[in-house]
C-alpha positions, 0 to 999 in steps of 0.5 A: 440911464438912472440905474447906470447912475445908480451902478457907478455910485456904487463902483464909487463906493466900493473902490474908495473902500478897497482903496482903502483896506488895501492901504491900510493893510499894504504891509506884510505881517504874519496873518495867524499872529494878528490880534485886533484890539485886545486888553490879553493876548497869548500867541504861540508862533515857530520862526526860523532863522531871521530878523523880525519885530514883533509889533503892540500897536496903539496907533489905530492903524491896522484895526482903523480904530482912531480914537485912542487912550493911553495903556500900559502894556506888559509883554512876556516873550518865551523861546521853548527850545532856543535864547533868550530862554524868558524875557519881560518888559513893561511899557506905557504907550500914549495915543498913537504910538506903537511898541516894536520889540525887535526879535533876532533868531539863530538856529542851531541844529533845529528848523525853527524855534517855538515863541510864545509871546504873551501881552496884557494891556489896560487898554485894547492895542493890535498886536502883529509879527512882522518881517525887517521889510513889513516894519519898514513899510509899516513905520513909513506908512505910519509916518505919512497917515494923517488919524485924523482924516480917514473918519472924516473921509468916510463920514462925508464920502459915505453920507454923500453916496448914501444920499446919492443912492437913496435918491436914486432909489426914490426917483427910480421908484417914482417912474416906475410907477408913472409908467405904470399909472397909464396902462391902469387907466387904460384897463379900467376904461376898456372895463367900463367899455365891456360892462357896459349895461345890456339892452333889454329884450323887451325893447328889441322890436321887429318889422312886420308886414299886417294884413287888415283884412285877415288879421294876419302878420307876415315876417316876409317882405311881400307887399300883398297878403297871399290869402285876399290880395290885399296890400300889407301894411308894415307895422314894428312891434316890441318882441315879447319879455321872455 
């Protein structure tokens, strides 16, 4: 009963984290354009045809870092082989905010067209590359997340599941060992049992029957000495310390 106790703390514990990672993560975005909390950032990146947005984030969303301070961001955007051919653009963001840099492709005779965006910022930000649909989603998600509760939630869920879970431990602990504690008894009683001090063979004696007459002893049971006829007298004597 305390270890399934023990497993549906931990399946607790471990839902509210997925639950977590899943929402914090539930938009899409390019993985190999991510970077998580960096001051300098270069991202070499081919996109075809489409609309997207490439995102410097000082929200703390997507890392889970909360605790922001204001930064100042430089971004340098160069498309290799298509337009614009080198863009440049600065931006101060407060804690909590986030930079989209809208990005439209038209591709003319080529497949795609080879980006490099390159960032500096005073304080760490996460950058990313996303879709029209994942900056929707992002913002919308963006929107509706309160920073300030997520701490809170795992300080006070974790402290209470790791209590949960060290408790358990103990009391699972402390039976085993009550259990154990009988079964030790016993053997050191059947211990004493077996050691028991032997008797020694000085004191063992045996029956004898004494002929007076012939001063002769005789081990058998017969009532009369089978030299004289006279009747035995049954005496115990003491076998000899050997």
């Amino acid at each position: 009963m305390l270890n399934m106790k023990i497993k549906v703390s931990l399946l607790l514990f471990l839902s509210i984290l997925v639950t977590n990672f899943v929402v914090i993560n539930a938009f899409e975005y390019d993985q190999s354009s991510l970077r998580e909390e960096v001051t300098e950032a270069s991202i070499h990146i081919f996109l075809v045809e489409g609309s997207f947005h490439l995102v410097i984030d000082n929200t703390g969303y997507v890392s889970g870092e909360y605790d922001r301070e204001e930064t100042f961001v430089e971004l340098e955007i160069f498309a290799l082989n298509g337009d614009p051919e080198y863009v440049n653009d600065t931006r101060t963001l407060g804690p909590h905010y986030f930079w989209d840099i809208p990005i439209n492709t038209h591709t003319f005779l080529i497949f795609s067209i080879h980006f490099v965006f390159n960032i500096t910022a005073t304080k760490p930000v996460t950058i990313f590359l996303t879709d029209e649909q994942g900056y929707y989603d992002f913002e919308e998600e963006i929107e509706n997340f309160d920073f300030r509760e997520p701490t809170n939630i795992f300080l006070i869920v974790g402290s209470v599941l790791g209590g949960i879970l060290v408790l358990g431990i103990g009391v699972g602990y402390i039976e085993r060992v009550r259990k154990k504690t009988p079964g030790r008894e016993k053997i050191r009683k059947e211990t004493k049992v077996k050691t028991k001090k032997p008797t020694k063979i000085e004191e063992i004696a045996e029956v004898f029957y004494f002929c007076e007459i012939c001063k002769i002893d005789y081990p058998g049971v017969s009532k009369t000495c089978p030299n004289c006829g006279t009747k035995l007298k049954k005496v115990k004597r003491k076998l000899e310390e050997v």
